[in-house]
BATI-961401 format. One line per field, with one value per residue: residue number from 1; x, y, z of N, C-alpha, C, O in turn. Coordinates in Angstrom, 3 decimals. Atoms other than C-alpha are relative to their C-alpha. Example, Ala and Ser with C-alpha at 12.3 -4.5 7.8 and 13.67 -1.06 7.14 Angstrom:
BEGIN
seq = c(1/2)
n_x = c(0.890/-0.820)
n_y = c(-1.190/-1.190)
n_z = c(0.000/-0.060)
ca_x = c(12.300/13.670)
ca_y = c(-4.500/-1.060)
ca_z = c(7.800/7.140)
c_x = c(0.900/-0.770)
c_y = c(1.200/1.090)
c_z = c(0.000/0.730)
o_x = c(1.936/-0.261)
o_y = c(1.181/2.198)
o_z = c(0.665/0.899)
END
This chain:
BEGIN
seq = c(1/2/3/4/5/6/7/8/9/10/11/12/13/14/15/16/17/18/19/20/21/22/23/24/25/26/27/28/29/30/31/32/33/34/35/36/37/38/39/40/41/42/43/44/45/46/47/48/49/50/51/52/53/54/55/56/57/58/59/60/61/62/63/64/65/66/67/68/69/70/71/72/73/74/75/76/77/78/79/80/81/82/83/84/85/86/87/88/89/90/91/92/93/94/95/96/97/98/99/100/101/102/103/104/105/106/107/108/109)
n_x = c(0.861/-0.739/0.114/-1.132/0.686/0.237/1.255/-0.062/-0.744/-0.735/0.079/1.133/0.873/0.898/1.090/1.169/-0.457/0.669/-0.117/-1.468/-0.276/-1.362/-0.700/-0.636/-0.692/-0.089/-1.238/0.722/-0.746/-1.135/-1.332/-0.699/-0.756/-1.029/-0.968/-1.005/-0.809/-0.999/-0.319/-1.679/-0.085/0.267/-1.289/-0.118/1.608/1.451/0.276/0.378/1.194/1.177/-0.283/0.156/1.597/0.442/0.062/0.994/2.299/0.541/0.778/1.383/1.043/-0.250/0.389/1.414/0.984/0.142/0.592/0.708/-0.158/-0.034/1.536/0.689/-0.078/-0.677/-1.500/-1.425/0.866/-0.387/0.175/-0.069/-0.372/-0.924/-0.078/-0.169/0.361/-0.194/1.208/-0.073/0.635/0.945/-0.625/-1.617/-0.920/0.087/0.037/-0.368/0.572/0.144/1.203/-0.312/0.840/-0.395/0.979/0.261/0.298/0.063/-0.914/-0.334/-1.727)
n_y = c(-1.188/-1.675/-0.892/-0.895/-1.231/-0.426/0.576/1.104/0.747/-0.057/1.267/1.067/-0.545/0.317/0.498/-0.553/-0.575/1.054/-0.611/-0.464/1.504/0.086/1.256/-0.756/0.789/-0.687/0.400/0.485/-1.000/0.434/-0.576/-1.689/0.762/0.600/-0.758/-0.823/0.976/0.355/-1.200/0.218/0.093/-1.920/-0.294/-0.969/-0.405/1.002/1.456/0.616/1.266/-0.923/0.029/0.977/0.354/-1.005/0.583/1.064/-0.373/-0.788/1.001/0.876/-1.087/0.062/1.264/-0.215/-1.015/0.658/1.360/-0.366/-0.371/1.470/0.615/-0.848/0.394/-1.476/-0.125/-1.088/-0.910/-1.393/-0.662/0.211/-1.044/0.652/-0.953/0.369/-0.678/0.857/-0.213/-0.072/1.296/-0.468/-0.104/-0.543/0.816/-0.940/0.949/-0.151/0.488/-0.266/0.146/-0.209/-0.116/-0.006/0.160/1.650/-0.268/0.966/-1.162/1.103/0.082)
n_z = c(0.000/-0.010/-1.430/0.483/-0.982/0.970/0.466/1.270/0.786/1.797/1.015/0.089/0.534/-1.159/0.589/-0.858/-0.829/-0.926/-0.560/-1.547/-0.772/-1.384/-0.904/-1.009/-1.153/-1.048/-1.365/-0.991/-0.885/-0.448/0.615/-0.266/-1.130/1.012/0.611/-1.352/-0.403/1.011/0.991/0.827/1.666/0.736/0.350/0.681/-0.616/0.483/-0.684/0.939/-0.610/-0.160/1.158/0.283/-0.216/0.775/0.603/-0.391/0.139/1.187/0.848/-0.587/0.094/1.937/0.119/-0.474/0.579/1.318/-0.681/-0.033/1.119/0.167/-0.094/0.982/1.509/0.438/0.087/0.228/-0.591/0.422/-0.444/-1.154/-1.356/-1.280/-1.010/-1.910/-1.068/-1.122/-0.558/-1.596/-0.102/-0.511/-1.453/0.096/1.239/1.323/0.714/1.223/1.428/0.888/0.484/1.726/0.871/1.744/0.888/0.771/1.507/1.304/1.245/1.301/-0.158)
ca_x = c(0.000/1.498/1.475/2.391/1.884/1.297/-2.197/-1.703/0.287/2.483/1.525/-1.380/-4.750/-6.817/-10.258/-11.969/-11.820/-12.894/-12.580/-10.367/-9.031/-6.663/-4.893/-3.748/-1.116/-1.262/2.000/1.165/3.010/5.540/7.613/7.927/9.321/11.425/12.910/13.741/15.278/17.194/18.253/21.995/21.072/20.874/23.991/24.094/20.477/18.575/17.414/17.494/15.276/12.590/13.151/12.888/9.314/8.512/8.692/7.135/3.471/4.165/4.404/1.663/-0.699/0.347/-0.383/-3.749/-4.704/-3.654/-5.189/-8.207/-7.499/-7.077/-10.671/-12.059/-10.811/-8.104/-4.459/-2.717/-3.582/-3.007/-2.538/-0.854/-0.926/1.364/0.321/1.472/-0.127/0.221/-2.961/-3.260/-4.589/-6.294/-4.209/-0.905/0.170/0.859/0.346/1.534/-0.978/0.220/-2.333/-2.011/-4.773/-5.370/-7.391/-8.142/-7.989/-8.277/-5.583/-4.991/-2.016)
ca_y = c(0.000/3.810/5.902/9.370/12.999/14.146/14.572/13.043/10.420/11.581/9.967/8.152/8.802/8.441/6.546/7.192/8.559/5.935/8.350/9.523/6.603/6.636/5.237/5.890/4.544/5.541/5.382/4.378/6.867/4.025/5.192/8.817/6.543/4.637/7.605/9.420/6.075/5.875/9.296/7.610/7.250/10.843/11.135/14.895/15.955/12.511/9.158/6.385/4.542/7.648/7.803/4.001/4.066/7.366/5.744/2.069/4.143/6.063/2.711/1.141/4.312/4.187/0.264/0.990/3.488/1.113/-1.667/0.420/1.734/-1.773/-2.813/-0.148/-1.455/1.406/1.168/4.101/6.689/10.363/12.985/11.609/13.873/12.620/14.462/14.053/14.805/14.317/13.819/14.235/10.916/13.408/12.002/13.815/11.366/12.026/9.503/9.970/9.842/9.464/9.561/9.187/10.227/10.308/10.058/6.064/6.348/3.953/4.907/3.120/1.247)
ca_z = c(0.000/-1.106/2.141/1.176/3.035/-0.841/-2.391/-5.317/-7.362/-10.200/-13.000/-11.961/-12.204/-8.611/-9.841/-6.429/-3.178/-0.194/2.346/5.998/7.560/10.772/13.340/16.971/19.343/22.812/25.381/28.402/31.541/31.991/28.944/30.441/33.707/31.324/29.660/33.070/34.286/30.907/30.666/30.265/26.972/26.181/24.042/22.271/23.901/22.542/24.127/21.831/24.273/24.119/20.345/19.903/21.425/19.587/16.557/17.389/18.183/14.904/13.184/14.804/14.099/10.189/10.304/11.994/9.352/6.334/8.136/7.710/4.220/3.062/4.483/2.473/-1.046/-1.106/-2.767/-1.805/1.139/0.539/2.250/5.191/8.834/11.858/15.298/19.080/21.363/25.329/27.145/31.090/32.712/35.228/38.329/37.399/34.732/31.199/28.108/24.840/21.428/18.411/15.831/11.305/9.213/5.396/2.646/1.209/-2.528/-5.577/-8.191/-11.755/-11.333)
c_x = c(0.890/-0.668/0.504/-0.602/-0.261/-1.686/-0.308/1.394/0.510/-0.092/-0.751/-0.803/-0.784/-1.498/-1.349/0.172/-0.963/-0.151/0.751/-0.005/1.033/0.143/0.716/0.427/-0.026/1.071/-0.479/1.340/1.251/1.294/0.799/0.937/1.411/1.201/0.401/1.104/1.056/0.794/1.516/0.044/0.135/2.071/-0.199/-1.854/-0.866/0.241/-0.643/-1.140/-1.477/-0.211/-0.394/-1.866/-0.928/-0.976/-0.524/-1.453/0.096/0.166/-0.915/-1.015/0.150/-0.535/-1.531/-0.690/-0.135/-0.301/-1.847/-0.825/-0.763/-1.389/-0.608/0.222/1.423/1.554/1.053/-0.967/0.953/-0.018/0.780/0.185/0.938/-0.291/0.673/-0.366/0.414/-1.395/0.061/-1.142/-1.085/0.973/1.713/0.990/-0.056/0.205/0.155/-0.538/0.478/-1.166/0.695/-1.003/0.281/-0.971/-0.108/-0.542/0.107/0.610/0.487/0.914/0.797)
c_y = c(1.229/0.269/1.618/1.766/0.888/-0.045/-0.516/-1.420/0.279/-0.548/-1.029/0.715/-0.685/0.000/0.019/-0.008/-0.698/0.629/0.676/-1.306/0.660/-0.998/0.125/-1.424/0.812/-0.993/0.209/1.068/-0.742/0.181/1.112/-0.880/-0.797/0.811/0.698/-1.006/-0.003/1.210/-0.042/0.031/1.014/-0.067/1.510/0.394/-1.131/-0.984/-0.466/-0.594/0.517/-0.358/-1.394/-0.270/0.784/-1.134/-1.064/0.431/0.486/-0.728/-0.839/0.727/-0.153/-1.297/0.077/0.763/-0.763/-1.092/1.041/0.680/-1.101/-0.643/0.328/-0.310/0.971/-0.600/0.644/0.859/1.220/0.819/0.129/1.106/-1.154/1.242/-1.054/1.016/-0.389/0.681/-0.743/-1.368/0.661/-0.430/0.184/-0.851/0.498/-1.665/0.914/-0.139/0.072/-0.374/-0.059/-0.078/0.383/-0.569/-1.669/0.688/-1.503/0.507/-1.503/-0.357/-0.450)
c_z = c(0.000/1.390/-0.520/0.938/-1.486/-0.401/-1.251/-0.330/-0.682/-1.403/-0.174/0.363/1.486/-0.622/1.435/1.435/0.957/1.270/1.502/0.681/1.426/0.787/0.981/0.985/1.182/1.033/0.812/0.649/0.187/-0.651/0.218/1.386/-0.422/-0.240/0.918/0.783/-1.116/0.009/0.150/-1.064/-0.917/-0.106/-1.362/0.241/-0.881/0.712/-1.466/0.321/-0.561/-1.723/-0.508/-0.038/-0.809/-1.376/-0.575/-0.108/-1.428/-1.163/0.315/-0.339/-1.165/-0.033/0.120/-0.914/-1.417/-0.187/-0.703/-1.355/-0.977/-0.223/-0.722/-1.955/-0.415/-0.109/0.647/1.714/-0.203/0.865/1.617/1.258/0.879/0.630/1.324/0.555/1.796/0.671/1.460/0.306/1.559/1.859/0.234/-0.456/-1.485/-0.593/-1.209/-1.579/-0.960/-1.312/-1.903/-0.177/-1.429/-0.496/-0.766/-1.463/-0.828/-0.749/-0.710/0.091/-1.290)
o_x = c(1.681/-1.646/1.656/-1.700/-0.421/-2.356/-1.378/2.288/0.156/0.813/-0.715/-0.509/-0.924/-1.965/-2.576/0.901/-2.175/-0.816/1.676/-0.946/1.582/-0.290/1.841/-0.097/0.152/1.050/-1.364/2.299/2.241/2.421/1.931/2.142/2.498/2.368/1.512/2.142/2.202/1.659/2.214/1.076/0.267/3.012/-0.511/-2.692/-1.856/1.353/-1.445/-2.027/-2.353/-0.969/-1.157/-2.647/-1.995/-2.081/-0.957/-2.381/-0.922/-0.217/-1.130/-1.998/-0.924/-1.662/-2.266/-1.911/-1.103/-0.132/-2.297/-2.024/-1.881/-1.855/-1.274/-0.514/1.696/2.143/2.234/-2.134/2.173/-0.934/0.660/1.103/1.087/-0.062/0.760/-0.112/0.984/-1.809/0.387/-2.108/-1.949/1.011/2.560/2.179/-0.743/0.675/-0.315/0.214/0.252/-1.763/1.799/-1.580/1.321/-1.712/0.664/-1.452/0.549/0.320/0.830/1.826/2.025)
o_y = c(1.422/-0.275/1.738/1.970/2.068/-1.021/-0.977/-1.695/-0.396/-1.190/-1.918/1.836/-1.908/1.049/-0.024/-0.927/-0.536/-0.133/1.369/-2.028/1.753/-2.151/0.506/-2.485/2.021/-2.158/1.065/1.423/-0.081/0.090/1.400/-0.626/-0.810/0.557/1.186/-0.568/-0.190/1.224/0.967/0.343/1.109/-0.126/1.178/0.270/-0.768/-1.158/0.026/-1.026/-0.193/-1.297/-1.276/-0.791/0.342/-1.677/-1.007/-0.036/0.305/-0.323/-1.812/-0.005/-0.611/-1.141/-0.266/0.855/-0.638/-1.780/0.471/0.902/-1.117/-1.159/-0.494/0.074/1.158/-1.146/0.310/0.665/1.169/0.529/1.064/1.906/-2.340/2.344/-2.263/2.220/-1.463/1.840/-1.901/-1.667/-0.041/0.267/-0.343/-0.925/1.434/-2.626/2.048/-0.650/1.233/-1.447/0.429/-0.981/0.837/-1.374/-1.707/1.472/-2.528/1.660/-2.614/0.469/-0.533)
o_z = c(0.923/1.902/-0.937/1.457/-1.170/-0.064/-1.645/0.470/-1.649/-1.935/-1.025/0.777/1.503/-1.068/1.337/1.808/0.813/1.971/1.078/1.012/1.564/0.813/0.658/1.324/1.035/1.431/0.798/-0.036/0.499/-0.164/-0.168/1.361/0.157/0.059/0.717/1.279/-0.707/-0.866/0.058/-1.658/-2.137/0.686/-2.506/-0.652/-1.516/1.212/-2.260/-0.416/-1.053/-1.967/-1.468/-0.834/-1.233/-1.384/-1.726/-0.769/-2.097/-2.261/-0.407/-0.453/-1.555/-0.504/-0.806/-0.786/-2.168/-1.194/-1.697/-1.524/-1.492/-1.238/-1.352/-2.864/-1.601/0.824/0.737/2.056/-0.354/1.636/2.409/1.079/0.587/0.133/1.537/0.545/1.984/0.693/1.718/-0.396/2.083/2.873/0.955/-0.148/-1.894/0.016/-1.305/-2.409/-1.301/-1.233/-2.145/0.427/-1.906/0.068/-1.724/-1.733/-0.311/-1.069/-0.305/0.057/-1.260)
END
């Protein structure tokens, strides 16, 4: 499946538009615990550890959206977004969303 943060194809011809798909990972507070326990890892102001997990939700959230694409009949998705957010768990914890949305298309291949 194309993935692309573009709204079109180059050269191909999008035959129909299936409509917004997404897909969200949410870190749980134990990675912010993680990455304060790790923070040996911080070599030139980064943690690979933090960075490692980053990454993991923001392929699990892309999977989830072309998992979703997919169902829909759709080749390609367009348009792609990537957000983070951090959302308060209300008893002075913090969790981590990342989220991918995008358009499910049909394009002539």
């Amino acid at each position: 499946m194309l993935v692309s943060t573009t709204p079109n194809i180059e050269g191909k011809k999008i035959v129909k538009y299936l409509g917004l798909v997404s897909g969200e990972a949410i870190m749980g507070a134990n990675i912010f615990k993680d990455f304060f326990a790790g923070i040996r890892d911080i070599v030139g102001g980064r943690s690979a550890t933090y960075e490692k997990e980053l990454r993991s939700a923001k392929d699990l959230a892309i999977e989830e959206m072309v998992e979703q694409a997919r169902r829909l009949g759709a080749n390609a998705v367009l348009g792609v977004d990537l957000d983070y957010e951090t959302i308060s768990t209300g008893s002075g914890g913090n969790m981590l969303m990342v989220s991918a949305s995008g358009t499910a298309v049909k394009y002539e291949e």
